[in-house]
C-alpha positions in Angstrom: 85.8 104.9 148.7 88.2 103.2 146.4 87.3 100.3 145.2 89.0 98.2 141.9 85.3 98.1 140.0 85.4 102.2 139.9 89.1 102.3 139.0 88.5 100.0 136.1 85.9 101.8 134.7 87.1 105.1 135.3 90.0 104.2 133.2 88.0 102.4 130.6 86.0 105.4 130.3 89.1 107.8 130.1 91.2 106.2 127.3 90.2 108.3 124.8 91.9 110.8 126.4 94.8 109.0 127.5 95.1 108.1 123.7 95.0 112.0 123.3 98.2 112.2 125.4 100.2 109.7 123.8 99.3 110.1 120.3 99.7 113.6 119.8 103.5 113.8 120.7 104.3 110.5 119.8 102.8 111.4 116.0 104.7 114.5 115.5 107.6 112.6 117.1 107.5 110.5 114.9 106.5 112.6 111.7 109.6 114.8 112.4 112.6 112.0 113.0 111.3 110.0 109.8 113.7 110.9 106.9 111.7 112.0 104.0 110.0 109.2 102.2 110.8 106.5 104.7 107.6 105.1 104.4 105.6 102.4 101.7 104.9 104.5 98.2 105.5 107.8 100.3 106.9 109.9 97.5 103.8 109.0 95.1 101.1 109.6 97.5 102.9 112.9 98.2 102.6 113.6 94.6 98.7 112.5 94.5 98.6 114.8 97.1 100.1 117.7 95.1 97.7 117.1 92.6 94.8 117.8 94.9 96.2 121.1 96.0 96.2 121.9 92.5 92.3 120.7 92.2 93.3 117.7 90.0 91.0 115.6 91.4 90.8 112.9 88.7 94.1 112.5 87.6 94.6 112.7 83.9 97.8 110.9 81.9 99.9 112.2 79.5 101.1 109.1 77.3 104.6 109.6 75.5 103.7 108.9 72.1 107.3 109.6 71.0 108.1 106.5 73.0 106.5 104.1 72.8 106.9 100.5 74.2 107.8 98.2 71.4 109.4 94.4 71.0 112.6 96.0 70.9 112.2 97.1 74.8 111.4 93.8 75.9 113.7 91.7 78.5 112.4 88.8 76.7 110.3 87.1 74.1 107.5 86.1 76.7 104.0 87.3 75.4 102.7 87.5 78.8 105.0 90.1 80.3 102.7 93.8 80.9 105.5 97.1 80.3 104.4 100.0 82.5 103.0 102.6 80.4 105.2 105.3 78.5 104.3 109.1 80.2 103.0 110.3 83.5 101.2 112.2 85.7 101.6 115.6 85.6 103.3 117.0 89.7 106.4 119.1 90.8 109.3 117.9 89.6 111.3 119.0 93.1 109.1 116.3 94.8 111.2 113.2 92.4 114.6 115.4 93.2 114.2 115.0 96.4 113.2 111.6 96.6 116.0 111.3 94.5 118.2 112.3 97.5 116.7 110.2 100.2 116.2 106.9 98.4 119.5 105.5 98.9 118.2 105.3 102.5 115.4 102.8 102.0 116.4 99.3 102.2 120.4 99.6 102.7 120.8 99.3 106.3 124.3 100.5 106.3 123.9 104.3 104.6 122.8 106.8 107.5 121.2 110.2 106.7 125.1 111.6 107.2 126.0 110.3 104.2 123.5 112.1 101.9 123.4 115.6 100.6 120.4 117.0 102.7 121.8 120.9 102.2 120.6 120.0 98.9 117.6 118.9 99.9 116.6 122.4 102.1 117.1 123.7 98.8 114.4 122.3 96.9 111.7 124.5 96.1 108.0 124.3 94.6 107.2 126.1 91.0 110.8 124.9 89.6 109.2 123.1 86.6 106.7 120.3 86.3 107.3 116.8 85.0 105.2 113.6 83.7 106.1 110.7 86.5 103.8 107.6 86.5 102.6 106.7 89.7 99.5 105.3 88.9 99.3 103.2 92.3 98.3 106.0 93.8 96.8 107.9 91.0 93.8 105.8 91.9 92.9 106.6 95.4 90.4 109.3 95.8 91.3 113.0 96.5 89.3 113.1 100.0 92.1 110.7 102.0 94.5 113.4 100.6 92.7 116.6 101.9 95.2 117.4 104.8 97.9 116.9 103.0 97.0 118.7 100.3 96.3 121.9 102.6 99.7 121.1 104.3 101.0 121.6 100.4 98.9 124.7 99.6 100.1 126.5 103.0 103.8 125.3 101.8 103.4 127.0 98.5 102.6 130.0 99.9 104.3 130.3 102.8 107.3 129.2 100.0 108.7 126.6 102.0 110.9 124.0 101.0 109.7 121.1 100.0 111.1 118.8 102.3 109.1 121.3 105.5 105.9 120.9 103.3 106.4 117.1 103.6 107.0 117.3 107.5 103.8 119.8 107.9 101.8 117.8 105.8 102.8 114.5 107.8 101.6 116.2 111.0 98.4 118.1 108.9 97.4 114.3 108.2 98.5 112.6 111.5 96.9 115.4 113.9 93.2 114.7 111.8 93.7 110.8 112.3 94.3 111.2 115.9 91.3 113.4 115.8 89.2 110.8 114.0 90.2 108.2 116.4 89.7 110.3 119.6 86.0 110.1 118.7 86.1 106.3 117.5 87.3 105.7 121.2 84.8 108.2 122.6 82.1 106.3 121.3 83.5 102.7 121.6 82.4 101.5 125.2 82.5 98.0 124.3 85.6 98.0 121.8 87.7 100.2 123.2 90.3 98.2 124.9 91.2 96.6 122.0 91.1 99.8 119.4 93.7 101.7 121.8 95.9 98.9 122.0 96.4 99.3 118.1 96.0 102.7 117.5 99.0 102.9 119.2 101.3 100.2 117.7 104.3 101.2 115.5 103.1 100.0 112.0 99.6 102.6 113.0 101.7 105.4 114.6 103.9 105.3 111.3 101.4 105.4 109.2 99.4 108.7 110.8 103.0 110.4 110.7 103.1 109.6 106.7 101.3 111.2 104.1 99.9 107.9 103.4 96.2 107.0 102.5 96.0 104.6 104.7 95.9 106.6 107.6 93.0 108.1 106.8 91.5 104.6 105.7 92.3 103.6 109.1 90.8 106.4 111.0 87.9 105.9 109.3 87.6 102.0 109.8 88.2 102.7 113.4 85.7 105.6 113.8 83.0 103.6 111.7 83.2 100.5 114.7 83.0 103.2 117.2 79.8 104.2 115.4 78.7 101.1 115.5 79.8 99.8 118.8 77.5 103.2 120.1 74.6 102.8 118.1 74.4 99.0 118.7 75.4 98.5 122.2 75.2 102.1 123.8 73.0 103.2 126.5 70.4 105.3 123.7 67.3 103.6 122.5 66.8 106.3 120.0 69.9 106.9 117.9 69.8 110.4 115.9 69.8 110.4 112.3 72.8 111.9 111.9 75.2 109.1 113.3 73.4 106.8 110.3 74.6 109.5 107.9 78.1 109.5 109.6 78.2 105.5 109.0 77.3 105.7 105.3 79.7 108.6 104.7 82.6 106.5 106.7 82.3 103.4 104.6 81.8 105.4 101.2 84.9 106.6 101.8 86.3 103.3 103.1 85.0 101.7 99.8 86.7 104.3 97.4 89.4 104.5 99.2 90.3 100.6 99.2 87.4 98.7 97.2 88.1 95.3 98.7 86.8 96.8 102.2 83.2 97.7 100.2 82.3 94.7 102.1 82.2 96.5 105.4 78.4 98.5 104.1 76.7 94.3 104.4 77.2 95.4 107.9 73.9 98.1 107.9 71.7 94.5 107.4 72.9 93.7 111.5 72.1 97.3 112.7 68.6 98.0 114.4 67.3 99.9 111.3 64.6 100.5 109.3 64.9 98.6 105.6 64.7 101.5 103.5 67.8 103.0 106.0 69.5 99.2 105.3 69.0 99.8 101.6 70.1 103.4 101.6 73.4 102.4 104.0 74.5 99.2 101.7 73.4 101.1 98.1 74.8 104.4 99.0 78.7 102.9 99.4 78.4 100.7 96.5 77.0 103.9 94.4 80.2 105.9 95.6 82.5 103.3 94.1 81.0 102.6 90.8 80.8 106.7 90.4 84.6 106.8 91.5 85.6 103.8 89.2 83.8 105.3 85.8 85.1 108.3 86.6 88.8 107.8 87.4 88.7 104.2 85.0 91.8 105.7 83.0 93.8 105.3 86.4 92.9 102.3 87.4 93.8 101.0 83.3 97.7 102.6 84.0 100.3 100.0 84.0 103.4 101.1 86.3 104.4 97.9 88.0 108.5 96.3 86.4 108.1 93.9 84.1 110.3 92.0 85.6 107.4 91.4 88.5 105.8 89.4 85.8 102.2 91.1 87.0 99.3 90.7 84.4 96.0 91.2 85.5 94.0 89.6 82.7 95.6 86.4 82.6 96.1 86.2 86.4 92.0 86.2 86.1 91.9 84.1 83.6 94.5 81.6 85.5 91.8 81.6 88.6 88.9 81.0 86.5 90.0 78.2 84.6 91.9 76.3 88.0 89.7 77.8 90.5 90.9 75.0 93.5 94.2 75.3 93.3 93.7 79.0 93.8 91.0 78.1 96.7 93.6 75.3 98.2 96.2 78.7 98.0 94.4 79.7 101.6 94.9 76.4 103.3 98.7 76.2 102.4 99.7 78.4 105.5 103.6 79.0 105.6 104.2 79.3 109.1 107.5 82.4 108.2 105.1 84.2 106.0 101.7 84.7 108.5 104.8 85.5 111.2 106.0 88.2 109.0 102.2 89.3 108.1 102.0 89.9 112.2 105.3 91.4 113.1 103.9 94.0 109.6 100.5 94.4 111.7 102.3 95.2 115.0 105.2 97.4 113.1 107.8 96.6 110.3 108.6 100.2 109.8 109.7 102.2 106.9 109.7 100.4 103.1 109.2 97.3 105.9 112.7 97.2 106.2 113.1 98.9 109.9 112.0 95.7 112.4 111.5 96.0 115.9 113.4 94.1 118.5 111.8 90.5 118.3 111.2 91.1 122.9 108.8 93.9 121.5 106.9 91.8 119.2 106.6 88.9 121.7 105.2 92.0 124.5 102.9 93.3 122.1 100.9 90.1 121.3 100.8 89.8 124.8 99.3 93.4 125.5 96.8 92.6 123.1 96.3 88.9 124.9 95.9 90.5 127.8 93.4 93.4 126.7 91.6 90.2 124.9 90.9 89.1 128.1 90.0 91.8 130.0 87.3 93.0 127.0 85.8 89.7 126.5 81.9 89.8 126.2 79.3 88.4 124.6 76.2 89.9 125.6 74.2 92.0 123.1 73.2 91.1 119.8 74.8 87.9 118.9 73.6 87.8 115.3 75.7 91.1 114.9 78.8 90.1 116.5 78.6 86.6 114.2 78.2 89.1 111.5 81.4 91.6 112.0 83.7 88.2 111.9 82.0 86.8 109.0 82.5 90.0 107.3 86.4 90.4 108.4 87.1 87.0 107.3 85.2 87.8 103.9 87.2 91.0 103.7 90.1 89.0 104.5 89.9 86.7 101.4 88.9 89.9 99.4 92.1 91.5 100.6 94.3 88.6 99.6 92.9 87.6 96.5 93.2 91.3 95.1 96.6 91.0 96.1 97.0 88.5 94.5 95.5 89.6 91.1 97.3 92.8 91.0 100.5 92.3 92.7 101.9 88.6 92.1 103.4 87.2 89.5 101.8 85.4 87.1 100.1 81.6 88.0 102.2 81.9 91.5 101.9 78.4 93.4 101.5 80.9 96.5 99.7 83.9 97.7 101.6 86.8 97.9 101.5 90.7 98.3 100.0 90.7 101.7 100.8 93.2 104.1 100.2 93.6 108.1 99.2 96.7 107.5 95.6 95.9 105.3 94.8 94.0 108.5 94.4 97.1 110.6 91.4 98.7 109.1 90.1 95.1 109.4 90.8 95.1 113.5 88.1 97.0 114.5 85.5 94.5 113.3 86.9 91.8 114.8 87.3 93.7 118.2 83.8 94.7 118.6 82.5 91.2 117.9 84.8 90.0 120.6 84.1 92.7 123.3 82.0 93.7 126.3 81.6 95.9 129.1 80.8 93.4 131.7 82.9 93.8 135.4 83.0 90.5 138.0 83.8 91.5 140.7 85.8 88.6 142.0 88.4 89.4 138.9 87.9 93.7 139.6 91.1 93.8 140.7 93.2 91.9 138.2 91.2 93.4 135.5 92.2 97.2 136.7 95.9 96.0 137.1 96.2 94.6 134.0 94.0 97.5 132.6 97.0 100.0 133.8 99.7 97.7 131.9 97.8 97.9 128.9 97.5 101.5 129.2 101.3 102.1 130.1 102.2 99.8 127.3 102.6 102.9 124.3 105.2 104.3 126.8 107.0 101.6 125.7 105.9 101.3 122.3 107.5 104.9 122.3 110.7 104.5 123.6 111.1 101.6 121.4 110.2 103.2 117.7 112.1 106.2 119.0 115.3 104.3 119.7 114.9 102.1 116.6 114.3 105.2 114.1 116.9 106.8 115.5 119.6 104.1 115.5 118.9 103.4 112.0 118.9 107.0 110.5 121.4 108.8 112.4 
C-alpha cells in the first residue's frame, strides 16, 4: 500500500544512488566542455600533479642564483614589499605552453575558444624539455590529493597523449574517485544526507570534482568523514568496528595536510562515544601528520610567489595582529553586506577563475533548495553535546579559515578581511549539516515532506542544464 511515510524514506534511503546518476555524467560533462585551465590555480596543481607521477613527492626548488632579486628590481622604495622568489620547480615545460594558449580565456569575457590556436594546442607533447616554474601555492599540498591525477598523467605518458587529453583524463581520473568517495559519505549519512546531496551537487562542487584541483579531494574527504560520523554516532550499530575509527583518523589526517586550518576538525573524536586512549590516538594522530608534513616539505611552504604589487608579507601581517589585536578581532563584526553575497553565490557556484556567474534566478532557487531540504532534515534528537560541538567547531574553523586568509593573501594592515572564498566553506558544510539534521517522519507533514523531498531531488536536473548552458555560452 502506498503511503507518503514509505515514499519519503524510500527516497531518503536511495539518494546515494540517485547522486550516482547525476554525478557521474554530469562530472565528465563537465570535465570535457571546461577549456583547459578554466578553473582557480588549475595549471599549477596540474604541474604538482606531474611532479607526483614523477615520485617528487616533496617538492624541491631550484633558486636562480644568476638572478637574483635586488633594489634595482623593485617597483618602489617600500621596505615592506616581499618579491617572489627567483627559480622554480622543476615540471614539463608543455604544461606552461599550453596554459600559455588558453589563458587569454580566463577573465575576458569577450574572447571565445574560436579565437585561440587550439591545433596548437593538440600538438603539445610530454618529454619536450623541462623548465623551473614557481608555483609554490601548490607546491605545498601533499602528494596523496594528487594521486588520481597523477595516474591520469602516468597513463598519458605512456599511452603518449597530448597533453591537453592527459588534462581531460586526469579531470575525470580525479572526479570519478570524488564521486566515489561521496557515494559512501551518502551511504553512510542517514541523518545528513539531505543536506550533503543538495551540495554535492551545486556548480562551484561539480566544478571542482571535474578539475584537477585539491580541493576536490579535500572535499570528498570532509564529506565522507561526516558520513562516518553521522553512522557511528547516530546509526542503528551499538558496536562500531574498529576499522571505521581508523577510516576517521585517516580522513582528517589527510584533511589537516591537505588544508591545515581544517586540523580543527580531529577536536571532534572528544564528542564520539570512544574510549580515551582512541580520543587521544584520533586528535594526536592528525596533528602528528601535519607537523611531519610541515618539517618535511618547510622549504615550500618558505617560497614566495605572490606579485609584489599584492603587497602580501606574512611576518609583518603577524606582527600587525599581535600588536592591534581588536581591530583585527572587530574585522569579523564589520560584515559588508556585497562581500558575504559574493562569498555565497562562490559557495553555490562562481565558475571558472570566479569569473563565470550563474543567472542570479539560479542563485535565488538554490538557497531555496537548500531552505527547503533544511526543513525537511531538521532534528534534534541524539547526542546534543555532539551536535553543539560540530557548530562550534565550523565556526572555529570558520575564523581559522579567514584569518589564514588573511595572513597569507591580503595586503599588508588591510582595514578589511579579505581572500575568502565560497568554496573553503564546502568542506566546512558537512559539519554544520549533521548538527542540524534528523531522521524523524510526522506523519501529519508525510506528505509535504516527500513532495518537497522529490524537488530537492529533481533540483541537479536543473543545476545541470544551467552550468551546461552557461559553460557553453561563454566558451563557444
Amino acid at each position: 500500500m502506498f503511503t507518503f511515510n514509505a515514499f519519503y524514506n524510500i527516497l531518503r534511503e536511495r539518494l546515494h544512488y540517485i547522486y550516482l546518476l547525476y554525478a557521474v555524467p554530469l562530472v565528465i560533462t563537465i570535465a570535457m566542455i571546461t577549456p583547459a585551465f578554466q578553473s582557480p590555480d588549475e595549471p599549477n596543481h596540474f604541474a604538482r600533479a606531474e611532479q607526483v607521477s614523477r615520485l617528487e613527492l616533496v617538492p624541491e626548488f631550484v633558486y636562480d642564483k644568476a638572478h637574483p632579486v635586488t633594489a634595482a628590481d623593485s617597483i618602489s622604495k617600500d621596505p615592506t614589499l616581499v618579491y617572489p622568489d627567483r627559480g622554480g620547480f622543476r615540471v614539463d615545460k608543455g604544461i606552461y605552453q599550453l596554459d600559455g594558449i588558453y589563458k587569454p580565456l580566463a577573465r575576458h569575457d569577450s574572447i571565445k575558444l574560436a579565437t585561440l590556436k587550439i591545433g596548437s594546442a593538440k600538438k603539445i607533447r610530454w618529454h619536450t624539455g623541462t623548465i623551473y616554474f614557481n608555483f609554490g601555492n601548490t607546491a605545498i599540498y601533499p602528494p596523496v590529493v594528487y594521486l588520481m591525477q597523477a595516474l591520469g598523467i602516468s597513463v598519458g605518458k605512456l599511452l603518449h597523449l597530448s597533453i591537453l587529453n592527459t588534462l581531460y583524463l586526469s579531470r575525470i581520473l580525479n572526479g570519478l574517485l570524488c564521486v566515489a568517495l561521496c557515494f559512501f559519505a551518502l551511504m553512510l549519512a542517514k541523518q545528513s544526507n539531505i543536506l550533503l546531496f543538495i551540495v554535492l551537487l551545486f556548480p562551484m562542487t561539480v566544478s571542482l570534482f571535474a578539475s584537477v584541483s585539491q580541493d576536490a579531494v579535500l572535499i570528498s574527504c570532509c564529506f565522507l568523514l561526516v558520513g562516518f560520523i553521522d553512522d557511528f554516532s547516530f546509526g542503528d550499530k551499538k558496536h562500531q568496528p574498529q576499522w571505521k575509527l581508523y577510516a576517521m583518523v585517516i580522513l582528517v589526517s589527510i584533511i589537516g595536510i591537505a588544508k591545515p586550518p581544517y586540523i580543527i576538525f580531529a577536536f571532534l573524536f572528544l564528542f564520539l562515544k570512544l574510549t580515551p586512549k582512541q580520543k587521544a590516538v584520533g586528535i594526536i594522530t592528525p596533528f602528528a601528520v601535519l607537523v611531519l608534513w610541515l618539517m618535511v616539505n618547510h622549504g615550500s611552504f618558505m617560497i614566495k610567489f605572490a606579485p609584489a604589487e599584492m603587497r602580501l608579507n606574512s611576518k609583518l601581517q603577524v606582527l600587525y595582529i599581535l600588536h592591534h589585536p581588536f581591530r583585527f578581532i572587530g574585522m569579523f563584526f564589520n560584515f559588508d553586506k556585497i562581500a558575504l553575497q559574493n562569498t555565497a553565490d562562490m559557495f553555490v557556484g562562481i565558475l571558472a577563475w570566479l569569473d563565470v556567474p550563474l543567472p542570479d534566478i539560479y542563485y535565488r532557487n538554490a538557497y531555496i533548495c537548500l531552505v527547503l531540504g533544511i526543513i525537511i532534515s531538521l532534528g534534534f534528537k541524539g547526542s546534543a553535546r555532539l551536535r553543539i560541538a560540530l557548530l562550534v567547531c565550523s565556526i572555529i574553523t570558520i575564523v581559522a579559515v579567514i584569518s589564514a586568509q588573511y595572513i597569507t593573501w591580503t595586503a599588508l594592515e588591510s582595514p578589511t578581511l579579505g581572500g575568502m572564498q565560497g568554496r573553503y566553506l564546502i568542506p566546512i558544510f558537512p559539519l554544520i549539516a549533521l548538527a542540524l539534521c534528523g531522521y524523524s517522519l510526522n506523519n501529519r507533514f508525510a506528505g509535504l515532506k516527500a513532495v518537497v523531498l522529490c524537488i530537492v531531488s529533481l533540483f541537479p536536473a536543473y543545476s545541470a542544464i544551467i552550468m551546461i548552458q552557461v559553460i557553453s555560452s561563454r566558451y563557444y
